[in-house]
PAZAPA-4460 file (N, C-alpha, C; in steps of 0.05 Angstrom, whole numbers, plus 32768, in hexadecimal, padded with zeros to 4 digits):
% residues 312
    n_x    n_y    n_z   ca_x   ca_y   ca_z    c_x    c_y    c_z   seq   type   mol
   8423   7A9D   85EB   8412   7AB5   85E7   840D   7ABA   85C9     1      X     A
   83F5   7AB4   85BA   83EB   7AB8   85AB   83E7   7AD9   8595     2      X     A
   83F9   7AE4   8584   83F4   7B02   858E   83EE   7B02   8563     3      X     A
   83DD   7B18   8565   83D0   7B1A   8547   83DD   7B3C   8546     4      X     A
   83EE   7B3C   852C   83F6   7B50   8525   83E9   7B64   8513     5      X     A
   83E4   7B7A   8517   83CA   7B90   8506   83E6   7BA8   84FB     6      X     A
   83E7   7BAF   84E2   83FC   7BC5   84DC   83F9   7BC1   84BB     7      X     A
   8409   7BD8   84AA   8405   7BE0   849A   8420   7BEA   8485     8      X     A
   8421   7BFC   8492   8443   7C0F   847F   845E   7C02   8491     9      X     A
   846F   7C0F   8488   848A   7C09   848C   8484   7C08   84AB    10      X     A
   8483   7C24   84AF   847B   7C1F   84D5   8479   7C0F   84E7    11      X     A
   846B   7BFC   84D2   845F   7BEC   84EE   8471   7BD0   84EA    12      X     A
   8486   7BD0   84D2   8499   7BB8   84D6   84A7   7BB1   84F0    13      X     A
   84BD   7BCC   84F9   84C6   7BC3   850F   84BC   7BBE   8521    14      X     A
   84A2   7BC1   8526   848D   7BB7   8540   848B   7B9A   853F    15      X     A
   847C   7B9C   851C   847C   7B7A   851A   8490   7B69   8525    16      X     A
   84B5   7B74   851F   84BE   7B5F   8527   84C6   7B61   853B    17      X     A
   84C8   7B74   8554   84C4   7B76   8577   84B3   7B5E   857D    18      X     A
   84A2   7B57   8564   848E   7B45   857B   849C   7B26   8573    19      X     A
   849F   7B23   855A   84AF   7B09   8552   84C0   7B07   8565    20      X     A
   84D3   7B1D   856C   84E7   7B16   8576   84E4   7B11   8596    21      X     A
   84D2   7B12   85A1   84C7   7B1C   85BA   84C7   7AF9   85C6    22      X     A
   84CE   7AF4   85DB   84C8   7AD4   85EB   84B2   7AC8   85EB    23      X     A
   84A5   7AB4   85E5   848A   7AAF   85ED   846F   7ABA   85E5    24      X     A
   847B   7AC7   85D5   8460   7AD4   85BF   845B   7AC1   85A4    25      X     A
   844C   7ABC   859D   844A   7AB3   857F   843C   7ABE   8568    26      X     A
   8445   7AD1   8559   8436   7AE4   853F   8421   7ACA   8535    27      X     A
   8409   7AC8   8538   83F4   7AB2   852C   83EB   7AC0   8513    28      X     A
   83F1   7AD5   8511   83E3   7AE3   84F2   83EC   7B03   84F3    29      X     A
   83E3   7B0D   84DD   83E8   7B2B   84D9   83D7   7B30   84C3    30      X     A
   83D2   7B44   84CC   83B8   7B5E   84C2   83BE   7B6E   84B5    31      X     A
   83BE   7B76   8495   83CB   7B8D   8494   83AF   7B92   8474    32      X     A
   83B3   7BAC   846F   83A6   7BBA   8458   83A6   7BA2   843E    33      X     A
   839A   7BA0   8428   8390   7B97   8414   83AD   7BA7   8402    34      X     A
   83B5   7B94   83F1   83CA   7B9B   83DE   83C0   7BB2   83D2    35      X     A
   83D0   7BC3   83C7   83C8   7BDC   83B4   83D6   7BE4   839F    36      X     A
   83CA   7BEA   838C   83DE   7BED   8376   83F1   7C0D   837B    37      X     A
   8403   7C03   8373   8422   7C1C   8375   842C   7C25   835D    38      X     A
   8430   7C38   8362   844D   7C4A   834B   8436   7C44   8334    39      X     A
   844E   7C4C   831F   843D   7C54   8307   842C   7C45   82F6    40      X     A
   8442   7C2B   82FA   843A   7C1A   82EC   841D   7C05   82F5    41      X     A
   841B   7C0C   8318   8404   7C0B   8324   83FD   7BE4   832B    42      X     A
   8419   7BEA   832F   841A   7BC2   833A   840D   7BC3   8356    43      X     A
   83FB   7BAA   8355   83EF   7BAD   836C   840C   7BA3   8382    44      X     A
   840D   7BA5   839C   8422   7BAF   83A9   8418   7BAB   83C9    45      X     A
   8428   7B91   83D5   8423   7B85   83F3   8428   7B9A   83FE    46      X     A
   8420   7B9E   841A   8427   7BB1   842B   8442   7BB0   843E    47      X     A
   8451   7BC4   8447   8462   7BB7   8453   8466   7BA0   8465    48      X     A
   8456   7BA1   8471   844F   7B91   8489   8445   7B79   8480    49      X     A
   8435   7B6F   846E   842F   7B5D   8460   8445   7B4B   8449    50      X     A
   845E   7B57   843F   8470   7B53   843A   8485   7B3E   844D    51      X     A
   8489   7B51   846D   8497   7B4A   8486   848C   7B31   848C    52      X     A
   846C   7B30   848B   845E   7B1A   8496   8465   7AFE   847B    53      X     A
   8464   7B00   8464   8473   7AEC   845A   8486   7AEA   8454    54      X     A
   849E   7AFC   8466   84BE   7AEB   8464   84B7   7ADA   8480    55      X     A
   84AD   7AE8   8487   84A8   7AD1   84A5   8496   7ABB   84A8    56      X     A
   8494   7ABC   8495   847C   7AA1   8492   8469   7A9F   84A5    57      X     A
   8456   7ABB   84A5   843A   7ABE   84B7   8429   7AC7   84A9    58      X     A
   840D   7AB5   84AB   83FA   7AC2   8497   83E9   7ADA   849C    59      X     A
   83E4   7AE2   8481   83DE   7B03   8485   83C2   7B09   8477    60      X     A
   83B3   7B16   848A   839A   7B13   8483   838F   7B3A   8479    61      X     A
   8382   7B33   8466   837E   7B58   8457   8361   7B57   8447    62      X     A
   8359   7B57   8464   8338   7B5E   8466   8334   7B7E   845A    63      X     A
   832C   7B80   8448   8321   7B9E   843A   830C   7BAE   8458    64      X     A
   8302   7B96   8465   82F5   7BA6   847B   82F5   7B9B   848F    65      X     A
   82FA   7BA8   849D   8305   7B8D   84BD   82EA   7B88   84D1    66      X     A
   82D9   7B94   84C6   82BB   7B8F   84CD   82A6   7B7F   84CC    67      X     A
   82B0   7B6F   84A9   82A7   7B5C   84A5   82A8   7B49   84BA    68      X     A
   828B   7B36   84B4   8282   7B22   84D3   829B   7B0E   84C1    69      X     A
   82A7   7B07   84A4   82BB   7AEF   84A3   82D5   7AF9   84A4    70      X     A
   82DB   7B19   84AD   82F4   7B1E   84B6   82FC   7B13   84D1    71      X     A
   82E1   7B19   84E1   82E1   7B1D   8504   82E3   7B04   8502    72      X     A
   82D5   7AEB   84EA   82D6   7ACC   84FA   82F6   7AC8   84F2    73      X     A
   830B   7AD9   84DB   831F   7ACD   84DA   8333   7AD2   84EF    74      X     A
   832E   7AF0   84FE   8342   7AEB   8509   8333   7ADF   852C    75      X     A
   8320   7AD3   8530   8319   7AC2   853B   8324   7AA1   8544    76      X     A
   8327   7A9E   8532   8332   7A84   852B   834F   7A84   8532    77      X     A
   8355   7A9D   8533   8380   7A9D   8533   837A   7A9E   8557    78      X     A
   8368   7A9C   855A   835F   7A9D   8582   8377   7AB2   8584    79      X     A
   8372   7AC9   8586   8397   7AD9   8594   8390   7AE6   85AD    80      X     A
   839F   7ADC   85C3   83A4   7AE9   85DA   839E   7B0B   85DC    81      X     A
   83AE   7B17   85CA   83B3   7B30   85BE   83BC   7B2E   85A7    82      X     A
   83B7   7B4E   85A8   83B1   7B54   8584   83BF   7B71   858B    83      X     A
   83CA   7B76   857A   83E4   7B92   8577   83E8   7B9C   8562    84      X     A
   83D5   7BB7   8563   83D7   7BC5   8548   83EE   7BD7   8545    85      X     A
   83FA   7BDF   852C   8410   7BFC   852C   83FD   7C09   850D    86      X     A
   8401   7C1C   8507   83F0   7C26   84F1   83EA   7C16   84DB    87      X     A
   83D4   7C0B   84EA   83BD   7BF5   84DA   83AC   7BFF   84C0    88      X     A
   839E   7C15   84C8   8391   7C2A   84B8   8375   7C1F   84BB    89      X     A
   836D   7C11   84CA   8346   7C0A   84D4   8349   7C0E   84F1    90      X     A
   8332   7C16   84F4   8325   7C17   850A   8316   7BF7   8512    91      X     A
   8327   7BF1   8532   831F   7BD8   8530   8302   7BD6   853E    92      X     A
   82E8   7BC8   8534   82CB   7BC3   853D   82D3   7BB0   855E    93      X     A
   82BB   7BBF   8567   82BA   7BB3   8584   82B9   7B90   8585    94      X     A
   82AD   7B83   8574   82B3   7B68   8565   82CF   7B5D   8569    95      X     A
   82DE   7B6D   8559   82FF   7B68   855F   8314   7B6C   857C    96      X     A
   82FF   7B88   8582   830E   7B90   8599   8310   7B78   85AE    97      X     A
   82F3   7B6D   85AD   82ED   7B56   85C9   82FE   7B39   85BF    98      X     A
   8307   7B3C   85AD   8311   7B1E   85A0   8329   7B16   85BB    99      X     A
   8342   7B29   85BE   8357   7B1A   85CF   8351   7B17   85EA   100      X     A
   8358   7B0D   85FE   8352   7B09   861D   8366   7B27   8626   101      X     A
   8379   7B26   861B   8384   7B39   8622   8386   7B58   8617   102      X     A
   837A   7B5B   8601   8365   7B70   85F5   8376   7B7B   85DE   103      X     A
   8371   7B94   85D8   8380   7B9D   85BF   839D   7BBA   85BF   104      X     A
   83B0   7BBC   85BB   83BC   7BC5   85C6   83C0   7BD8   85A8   105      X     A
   83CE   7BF0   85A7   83CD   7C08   858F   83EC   7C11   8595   106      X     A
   83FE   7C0B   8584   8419   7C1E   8587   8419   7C32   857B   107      X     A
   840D   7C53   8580   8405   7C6B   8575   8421   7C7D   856F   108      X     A
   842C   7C8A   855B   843C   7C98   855B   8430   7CB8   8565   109      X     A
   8429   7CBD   857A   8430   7CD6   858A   8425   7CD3   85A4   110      X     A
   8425   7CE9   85B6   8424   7CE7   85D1   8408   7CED   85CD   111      X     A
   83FB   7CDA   85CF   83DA   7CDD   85D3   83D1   7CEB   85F0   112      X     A
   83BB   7CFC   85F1   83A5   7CFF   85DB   83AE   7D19   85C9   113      X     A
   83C1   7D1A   85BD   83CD   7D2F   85A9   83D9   7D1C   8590   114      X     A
   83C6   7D21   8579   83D1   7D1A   855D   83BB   7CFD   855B   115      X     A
   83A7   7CF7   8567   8392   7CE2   8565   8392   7CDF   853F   116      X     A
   838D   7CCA   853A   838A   7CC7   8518   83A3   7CC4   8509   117      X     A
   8396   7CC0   84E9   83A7   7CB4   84D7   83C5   7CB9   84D6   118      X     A
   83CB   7CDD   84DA   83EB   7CDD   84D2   83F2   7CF9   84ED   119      X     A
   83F8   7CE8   8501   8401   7CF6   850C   8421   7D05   8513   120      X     A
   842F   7CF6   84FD   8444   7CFA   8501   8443   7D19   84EB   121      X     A
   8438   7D12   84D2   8437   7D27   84C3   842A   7D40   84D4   122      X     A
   841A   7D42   84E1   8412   7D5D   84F5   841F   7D62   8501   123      X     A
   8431   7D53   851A   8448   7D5C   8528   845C   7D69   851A   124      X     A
   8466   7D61   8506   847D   7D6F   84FA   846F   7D8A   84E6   125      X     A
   845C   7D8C   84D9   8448   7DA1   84D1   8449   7DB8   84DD   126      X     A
   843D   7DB4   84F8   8435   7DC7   8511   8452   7DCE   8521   127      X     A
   8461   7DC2   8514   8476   7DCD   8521   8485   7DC0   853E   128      X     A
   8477   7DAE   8547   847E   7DA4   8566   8496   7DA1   856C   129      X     A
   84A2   7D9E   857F   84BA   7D9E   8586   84BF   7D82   8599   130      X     A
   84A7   7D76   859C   84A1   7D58   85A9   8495   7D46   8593   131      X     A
   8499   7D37   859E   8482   7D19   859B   8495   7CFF   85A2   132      X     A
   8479   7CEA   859A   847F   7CD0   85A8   8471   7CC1   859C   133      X     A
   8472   7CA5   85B8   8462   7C92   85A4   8451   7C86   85C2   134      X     A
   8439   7C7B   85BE   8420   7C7A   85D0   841E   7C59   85CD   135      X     A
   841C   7C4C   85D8   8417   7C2E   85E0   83F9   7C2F   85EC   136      X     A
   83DB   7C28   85E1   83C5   7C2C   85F1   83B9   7C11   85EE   137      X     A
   83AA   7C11   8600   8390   7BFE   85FB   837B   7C04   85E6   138      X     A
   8374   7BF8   85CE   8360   7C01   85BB   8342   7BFF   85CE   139      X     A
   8330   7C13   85C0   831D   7C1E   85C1   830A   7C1A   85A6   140      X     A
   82F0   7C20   85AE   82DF   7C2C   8592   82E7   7C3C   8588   141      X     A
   82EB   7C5B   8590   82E9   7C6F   8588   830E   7C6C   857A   142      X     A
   8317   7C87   8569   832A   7C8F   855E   833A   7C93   856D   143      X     A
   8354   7C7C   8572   8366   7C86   8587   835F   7C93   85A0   144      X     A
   834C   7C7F   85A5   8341   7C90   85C6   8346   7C82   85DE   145      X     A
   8353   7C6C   85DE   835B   7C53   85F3   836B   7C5D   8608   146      X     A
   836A   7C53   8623   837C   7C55   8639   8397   7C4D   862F   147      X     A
   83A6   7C5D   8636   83C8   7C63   8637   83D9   7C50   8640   148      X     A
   83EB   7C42   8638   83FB   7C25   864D   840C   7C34   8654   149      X     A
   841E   7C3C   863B   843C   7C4D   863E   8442   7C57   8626   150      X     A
   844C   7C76   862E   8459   7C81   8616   847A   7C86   861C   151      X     A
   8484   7C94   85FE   84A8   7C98   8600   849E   7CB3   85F1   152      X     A
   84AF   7CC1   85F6   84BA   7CDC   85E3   84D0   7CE0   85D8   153      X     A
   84CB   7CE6   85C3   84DF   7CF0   85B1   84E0   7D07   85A9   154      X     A
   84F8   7D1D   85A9   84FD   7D3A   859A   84F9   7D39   8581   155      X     A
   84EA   7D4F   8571   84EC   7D55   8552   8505   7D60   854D   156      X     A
   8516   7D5E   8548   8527   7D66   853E   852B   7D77   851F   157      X     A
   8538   7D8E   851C   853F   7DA8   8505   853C   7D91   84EA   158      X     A
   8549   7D85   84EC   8552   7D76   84D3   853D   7D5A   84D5   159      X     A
   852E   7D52   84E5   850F   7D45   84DE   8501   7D4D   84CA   160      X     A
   84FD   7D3C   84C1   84E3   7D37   84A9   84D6   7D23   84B5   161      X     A
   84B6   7D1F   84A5   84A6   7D10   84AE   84B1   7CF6   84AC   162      X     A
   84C0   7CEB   8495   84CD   7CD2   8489   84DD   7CD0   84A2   163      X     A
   84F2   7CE8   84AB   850B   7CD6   84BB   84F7   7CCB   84D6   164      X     A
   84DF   7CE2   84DE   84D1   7CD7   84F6   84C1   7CC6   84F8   165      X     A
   84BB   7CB6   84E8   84B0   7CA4   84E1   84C0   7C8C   84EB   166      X     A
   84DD   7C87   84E4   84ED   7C7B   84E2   84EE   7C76   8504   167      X     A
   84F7   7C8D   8513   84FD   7C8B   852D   84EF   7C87   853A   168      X     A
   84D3   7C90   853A   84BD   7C89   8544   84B1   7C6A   853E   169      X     A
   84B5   7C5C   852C   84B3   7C43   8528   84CC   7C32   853C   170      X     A
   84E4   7C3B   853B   84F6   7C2B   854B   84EC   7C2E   8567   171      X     A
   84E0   7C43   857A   84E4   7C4A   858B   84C7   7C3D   8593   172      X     A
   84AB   7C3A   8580   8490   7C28   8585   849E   7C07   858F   173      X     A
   84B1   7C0A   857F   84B6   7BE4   857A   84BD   7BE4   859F   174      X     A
   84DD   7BEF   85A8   84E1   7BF4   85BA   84D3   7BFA   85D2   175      X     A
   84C8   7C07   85D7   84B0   7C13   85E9   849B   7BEF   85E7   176      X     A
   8495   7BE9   85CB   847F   7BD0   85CB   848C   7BBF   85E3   177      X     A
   84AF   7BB6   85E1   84BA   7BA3   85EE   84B7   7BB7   8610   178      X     A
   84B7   7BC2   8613   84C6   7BC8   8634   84A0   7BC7   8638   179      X     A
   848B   7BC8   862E   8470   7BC4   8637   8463   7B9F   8638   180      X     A
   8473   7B9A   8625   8466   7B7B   862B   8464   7B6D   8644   181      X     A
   8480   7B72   864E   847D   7B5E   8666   8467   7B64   867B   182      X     A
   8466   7B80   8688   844F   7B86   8698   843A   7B7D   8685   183      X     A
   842C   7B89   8672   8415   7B81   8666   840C   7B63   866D   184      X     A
   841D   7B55   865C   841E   7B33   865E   841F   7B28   8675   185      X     A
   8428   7B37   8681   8421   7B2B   86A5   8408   7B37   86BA   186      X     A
   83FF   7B48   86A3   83DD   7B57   86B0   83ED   7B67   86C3   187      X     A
   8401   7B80   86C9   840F   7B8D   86D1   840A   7BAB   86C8   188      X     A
   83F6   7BB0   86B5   83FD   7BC8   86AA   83E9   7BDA   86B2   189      X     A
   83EE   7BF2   86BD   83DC   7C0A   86C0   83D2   7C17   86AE   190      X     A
   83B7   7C1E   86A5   83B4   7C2C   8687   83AC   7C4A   869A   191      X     A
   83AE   7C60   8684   83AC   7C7A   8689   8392   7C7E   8678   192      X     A
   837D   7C89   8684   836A   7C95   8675   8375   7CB4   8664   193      X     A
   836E   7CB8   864C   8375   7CC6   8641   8365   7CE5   8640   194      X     A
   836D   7CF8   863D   835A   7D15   864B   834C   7D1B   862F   195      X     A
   832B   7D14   862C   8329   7D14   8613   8320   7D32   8604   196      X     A
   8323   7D4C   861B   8325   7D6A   8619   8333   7D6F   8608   197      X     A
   8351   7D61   860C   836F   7D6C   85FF   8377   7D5E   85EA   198      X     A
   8357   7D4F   85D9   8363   7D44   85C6   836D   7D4F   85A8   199      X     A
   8380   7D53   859A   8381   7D56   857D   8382   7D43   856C   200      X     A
   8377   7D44   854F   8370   7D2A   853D   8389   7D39   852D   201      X     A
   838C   7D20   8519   83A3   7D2A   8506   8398   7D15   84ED   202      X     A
   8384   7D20   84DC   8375   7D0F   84C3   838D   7D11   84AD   203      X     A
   838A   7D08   84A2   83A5   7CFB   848F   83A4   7D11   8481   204      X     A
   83BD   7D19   8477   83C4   7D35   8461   83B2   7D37   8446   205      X     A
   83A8   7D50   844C   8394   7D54   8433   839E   7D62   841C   206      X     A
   839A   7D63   8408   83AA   7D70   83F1   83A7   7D8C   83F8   207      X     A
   8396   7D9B   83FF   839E   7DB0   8404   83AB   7DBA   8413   208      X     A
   83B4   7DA9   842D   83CD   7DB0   8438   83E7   7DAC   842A   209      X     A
   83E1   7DA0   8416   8403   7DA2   8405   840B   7DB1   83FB   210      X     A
   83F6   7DC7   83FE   83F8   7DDA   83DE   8404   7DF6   83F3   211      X     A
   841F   7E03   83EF   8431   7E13   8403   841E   7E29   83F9   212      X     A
   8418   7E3A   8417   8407   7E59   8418   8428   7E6C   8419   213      X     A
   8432   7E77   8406   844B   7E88   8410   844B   7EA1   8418   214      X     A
   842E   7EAB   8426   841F   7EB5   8434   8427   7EB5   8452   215      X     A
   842C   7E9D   845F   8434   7E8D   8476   844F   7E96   847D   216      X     A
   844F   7E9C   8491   8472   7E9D   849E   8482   7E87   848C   217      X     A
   849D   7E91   8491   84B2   7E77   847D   84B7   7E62   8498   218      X     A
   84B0   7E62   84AC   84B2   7E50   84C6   849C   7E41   84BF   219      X     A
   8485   7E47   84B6   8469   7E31   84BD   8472   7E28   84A0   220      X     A
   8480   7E30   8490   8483   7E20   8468   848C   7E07   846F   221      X     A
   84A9   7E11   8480   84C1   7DFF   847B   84B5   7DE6   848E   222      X     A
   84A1   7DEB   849F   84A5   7DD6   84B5   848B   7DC5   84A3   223      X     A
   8476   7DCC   8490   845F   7DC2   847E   8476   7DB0   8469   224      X     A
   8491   7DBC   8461   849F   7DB0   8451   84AD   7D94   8456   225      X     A
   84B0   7D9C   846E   84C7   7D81   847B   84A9   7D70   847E   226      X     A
   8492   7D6F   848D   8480   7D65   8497   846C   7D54   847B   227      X     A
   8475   7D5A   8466   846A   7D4D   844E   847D   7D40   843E   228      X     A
   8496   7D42   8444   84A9   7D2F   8442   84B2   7D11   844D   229      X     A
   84A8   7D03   8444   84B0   7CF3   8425   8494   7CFE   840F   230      X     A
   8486   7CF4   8422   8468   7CF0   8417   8454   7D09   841F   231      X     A
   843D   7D0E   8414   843E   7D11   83FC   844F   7D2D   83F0   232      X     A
   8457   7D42   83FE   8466   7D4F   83F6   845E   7D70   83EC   233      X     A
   8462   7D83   8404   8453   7DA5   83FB   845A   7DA8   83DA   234      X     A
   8450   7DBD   83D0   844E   7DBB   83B4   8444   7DE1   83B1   235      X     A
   844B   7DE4   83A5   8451   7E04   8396   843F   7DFC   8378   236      X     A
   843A   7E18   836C   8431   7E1B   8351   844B   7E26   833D   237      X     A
   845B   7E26   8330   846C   7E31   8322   846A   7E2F   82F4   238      X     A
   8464   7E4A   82F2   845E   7E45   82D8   844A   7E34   82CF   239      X     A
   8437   7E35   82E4   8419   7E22   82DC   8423   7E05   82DF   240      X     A
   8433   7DFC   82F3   8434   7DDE   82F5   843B   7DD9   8310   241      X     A
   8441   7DC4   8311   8443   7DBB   8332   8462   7DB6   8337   242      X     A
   8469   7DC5   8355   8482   7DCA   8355   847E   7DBD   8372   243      X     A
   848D   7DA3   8373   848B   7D9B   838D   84A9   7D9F   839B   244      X     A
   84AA   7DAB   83B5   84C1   7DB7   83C9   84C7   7DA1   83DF   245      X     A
   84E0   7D98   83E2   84DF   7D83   83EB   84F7   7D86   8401   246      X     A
   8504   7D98   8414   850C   7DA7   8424   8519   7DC1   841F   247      X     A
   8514   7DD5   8430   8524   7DE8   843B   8536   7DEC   844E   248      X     A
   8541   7E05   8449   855B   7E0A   8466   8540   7E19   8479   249      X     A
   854B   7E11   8492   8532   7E1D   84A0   8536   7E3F   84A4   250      X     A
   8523   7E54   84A4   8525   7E6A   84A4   8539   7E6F   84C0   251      X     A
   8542   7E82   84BD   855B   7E8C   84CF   8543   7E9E   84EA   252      X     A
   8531   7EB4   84DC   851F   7EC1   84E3   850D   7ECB   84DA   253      X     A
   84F3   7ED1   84E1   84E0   7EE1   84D7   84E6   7EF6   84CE   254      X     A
   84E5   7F07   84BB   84F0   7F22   84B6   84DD   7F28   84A1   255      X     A
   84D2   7F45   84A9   84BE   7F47   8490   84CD   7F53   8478   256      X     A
   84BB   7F48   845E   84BF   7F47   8443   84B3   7F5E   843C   257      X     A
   84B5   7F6B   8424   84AB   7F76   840E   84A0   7F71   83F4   258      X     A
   84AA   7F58   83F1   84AD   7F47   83D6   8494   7F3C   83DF   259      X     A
   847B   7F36   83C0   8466   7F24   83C6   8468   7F0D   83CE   260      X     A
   8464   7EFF   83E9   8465   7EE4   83E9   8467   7ED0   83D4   261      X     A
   8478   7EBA   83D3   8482   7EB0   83B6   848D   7EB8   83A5   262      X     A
   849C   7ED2   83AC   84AD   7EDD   8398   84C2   7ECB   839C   263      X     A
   84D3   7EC9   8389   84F1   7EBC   838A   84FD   7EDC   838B   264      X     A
   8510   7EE4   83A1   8522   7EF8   83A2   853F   7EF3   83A8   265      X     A
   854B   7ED2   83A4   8567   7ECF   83A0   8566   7EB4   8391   266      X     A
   8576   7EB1   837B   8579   7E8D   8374   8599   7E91   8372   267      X     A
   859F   7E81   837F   85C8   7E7A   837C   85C9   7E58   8387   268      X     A
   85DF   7E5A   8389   85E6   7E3E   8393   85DC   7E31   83B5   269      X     A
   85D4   7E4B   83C8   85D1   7E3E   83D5   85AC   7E3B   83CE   270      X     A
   85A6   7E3C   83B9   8587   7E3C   83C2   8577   7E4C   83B4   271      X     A
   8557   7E46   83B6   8546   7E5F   83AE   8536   7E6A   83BD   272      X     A
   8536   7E85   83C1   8530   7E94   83DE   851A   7E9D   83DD   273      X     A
   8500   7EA3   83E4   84E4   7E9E   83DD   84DC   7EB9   83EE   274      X     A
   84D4   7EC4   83EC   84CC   7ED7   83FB   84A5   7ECD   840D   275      X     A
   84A3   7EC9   8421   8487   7EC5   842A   8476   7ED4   843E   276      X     A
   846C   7ECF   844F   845E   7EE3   8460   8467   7EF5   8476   277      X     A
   8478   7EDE   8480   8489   7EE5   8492   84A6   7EE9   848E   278      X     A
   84B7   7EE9   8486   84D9   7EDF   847F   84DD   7ED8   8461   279      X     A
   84FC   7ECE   8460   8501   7EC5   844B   84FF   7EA4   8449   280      X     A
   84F7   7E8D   843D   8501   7E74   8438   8512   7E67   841F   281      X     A
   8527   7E5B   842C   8539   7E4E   8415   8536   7E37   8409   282      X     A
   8527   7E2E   83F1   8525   7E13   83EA   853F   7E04   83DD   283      X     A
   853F   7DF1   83E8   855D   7DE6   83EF   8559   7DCB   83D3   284      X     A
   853F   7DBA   83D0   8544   7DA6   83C5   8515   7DAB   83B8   285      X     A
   851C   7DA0   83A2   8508   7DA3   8391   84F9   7D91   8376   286      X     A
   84E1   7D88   836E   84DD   7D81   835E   84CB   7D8A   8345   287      X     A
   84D5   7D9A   832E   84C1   7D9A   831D   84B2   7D89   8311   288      X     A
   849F   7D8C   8305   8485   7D79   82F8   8493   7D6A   82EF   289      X     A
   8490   7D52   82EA   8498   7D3C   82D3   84BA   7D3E   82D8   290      X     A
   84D0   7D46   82E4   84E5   7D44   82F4   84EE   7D33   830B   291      X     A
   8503   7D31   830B   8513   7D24   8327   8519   7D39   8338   292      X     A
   851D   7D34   8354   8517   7D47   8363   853D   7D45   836A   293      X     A
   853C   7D6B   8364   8556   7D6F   8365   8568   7D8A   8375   294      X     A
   8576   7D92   8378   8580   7DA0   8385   8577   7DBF   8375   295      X     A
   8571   7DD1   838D   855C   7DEF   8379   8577   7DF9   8372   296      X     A
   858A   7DF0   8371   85A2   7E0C   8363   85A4   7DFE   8349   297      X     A
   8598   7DE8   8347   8598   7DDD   8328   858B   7DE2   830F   298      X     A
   8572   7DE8   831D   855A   7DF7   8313   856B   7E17   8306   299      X     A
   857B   7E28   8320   8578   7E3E   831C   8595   7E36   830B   300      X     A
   85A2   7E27   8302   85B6   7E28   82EF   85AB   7E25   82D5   301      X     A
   8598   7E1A   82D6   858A   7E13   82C2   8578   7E22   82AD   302      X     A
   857D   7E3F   82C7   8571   7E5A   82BC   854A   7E55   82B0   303      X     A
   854A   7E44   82C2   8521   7E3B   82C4   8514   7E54   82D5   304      X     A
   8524   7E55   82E7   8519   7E67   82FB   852C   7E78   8305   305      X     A
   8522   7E8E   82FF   8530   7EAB   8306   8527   7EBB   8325   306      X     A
   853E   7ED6   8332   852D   7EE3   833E   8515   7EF3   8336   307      X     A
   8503   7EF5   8346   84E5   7F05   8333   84CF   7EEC   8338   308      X     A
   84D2   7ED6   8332   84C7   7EC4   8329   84B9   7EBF   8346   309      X     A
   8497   7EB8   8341   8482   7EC2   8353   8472   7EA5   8355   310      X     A
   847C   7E8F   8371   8473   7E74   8363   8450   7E7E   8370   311      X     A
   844B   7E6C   8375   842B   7E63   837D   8419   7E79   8366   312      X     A
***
């Protein structure tokens, strides 16, 4: 079985190697994004997945547009049975779609049709959910619009961030990939049409959602906080610079304030206590401008930031 690998970030490693590891499959190539330059110094920089693909000695192909008529003839030529994307980051052309006999398959991190698009994991933890999962579909034209094979669920959990769910939700795609192959590969599998009423998109985080309203209940902050963690990360104004917040203790309760939203009205050891729309929030761990990101009672030993002190 012929199978062409499509993926991109860390994510989609453990999928990649579900399939290496898988009986009777053979990885004939992998697909992943065009190198990009990183960090400061701005080295251009393989992708994860493109990395994986040459410790394994499979060639990796990073078409800038997967549209092109000499992309479609390359991965033409790898003839693949199937083709198995995990966060590829293109939309694959009906061109590609028709390429396998056995068609195109999408390992989605959430329970589709909820969280369709780029970062759905960052919206689930955002919005607060108390679910999610991961979606195994048949690709389509449209944006995550394909019939359903099989999904798994997973709890958000208090102490989730987007980074740890990322993590679990990638083990649990790879997993879920294996317990679907065999039906698939044996033409066994039922697809689910998806209800396209109840759909939500989740477009990749825009800078202005990073920027904390302390206006907002301290429940919708803290859960924007954890949900932009690792990457790219909520962010405050403090003394005219950029103060990026990089978790809190989660609020105990709503309780209304008096203090202007963004007031600081406690700094000690456990924390700096923010006063916002709704309640109090404790920022637990923090980065100023041009700083390492460090524990906020360091800051407040540091006598930088006092009570009074009014961020945004």
């Amino acid at each position: 079985m012929r199978v062409v690998f499509m993926g991109t970030p860390e994510f989609a490693v453990p999928i990649l190697q579900a399939l290496l590891n898988y009986p009777g499959i053979e990885v004939v190539g992998v697909v992943t994004q065009p190198d990009r330059p990183v960090g400061r110094k701005r080295l251009l920089t393989p992708t994860p997945v493109k990395a994986e693909a040459l410790r394994q000695g499979i060639p990796a192909l990073q078409p800038e547009r997967l549209r092109r008529l000499d992309s479609v003839e390359e991965l033409r030529l790898l003839q693949p049975d199937l083709i198995v994307t995990a966060a590829y980051g293109q939309i694959l052309p009906k061109s590609v779609l028709e390429l396998p006999r056995l068609g195109c398959i999408n390992i989605h991190a959430s329970l589709l049709p909820k969280y369709r698009g780029g970062a759905p994991i960052h919206h689930a933890v955002m919005n607060g959910d108390a679910v999610t999962g991961v979606t195994i579909m048949y690709m389509a034209e449209g944006l995550d619009t394909g019939d359903m094979i099989s999904r798994v669920e997973l709890a958000i959990e208090d102490i989730d961030t987007t980074g740890s769910l990322f993590d679990k939700l990638s083990a649990a795609g790879a997993q879920l990939l294996l317990d679907t192959l065999p039906d698939l590969l044996a033409g066994r599998s039922e697809a689910e049409e998806q209800d396209n009423e109840a759909a939500v998109y989740s477009p990749n985080v825009s800078r202005e959602q990073e920027l904390i309203d302390w206006s907002k209940p301290a429940l919708s902050i803290w859960n924007q906080v954890r949900g932009l963690n690792p990457r790219p990360g909520a962010y405050t104004i403090w003394d005219g610079e950029v103060l990026k917040v990089w978790s809190c203790a989660k609020p105990d309760k709503d309780e209304q304030v008096n203090d202007i939203p963004g007031t600081v009205v406690a700094a000690n050891e456990e924390g700096i206590q923010v006063a916002t729309g709704s309640g109090l929030l404790t920022i637990k761990e923090l980065q100023p401008a041009g700083k390492k990101t460090m524990q906020a009672a360091q800051l407040v030993h540091g006598g930088r930031l006092s009570v009074g002190t009014v961020l945004g």
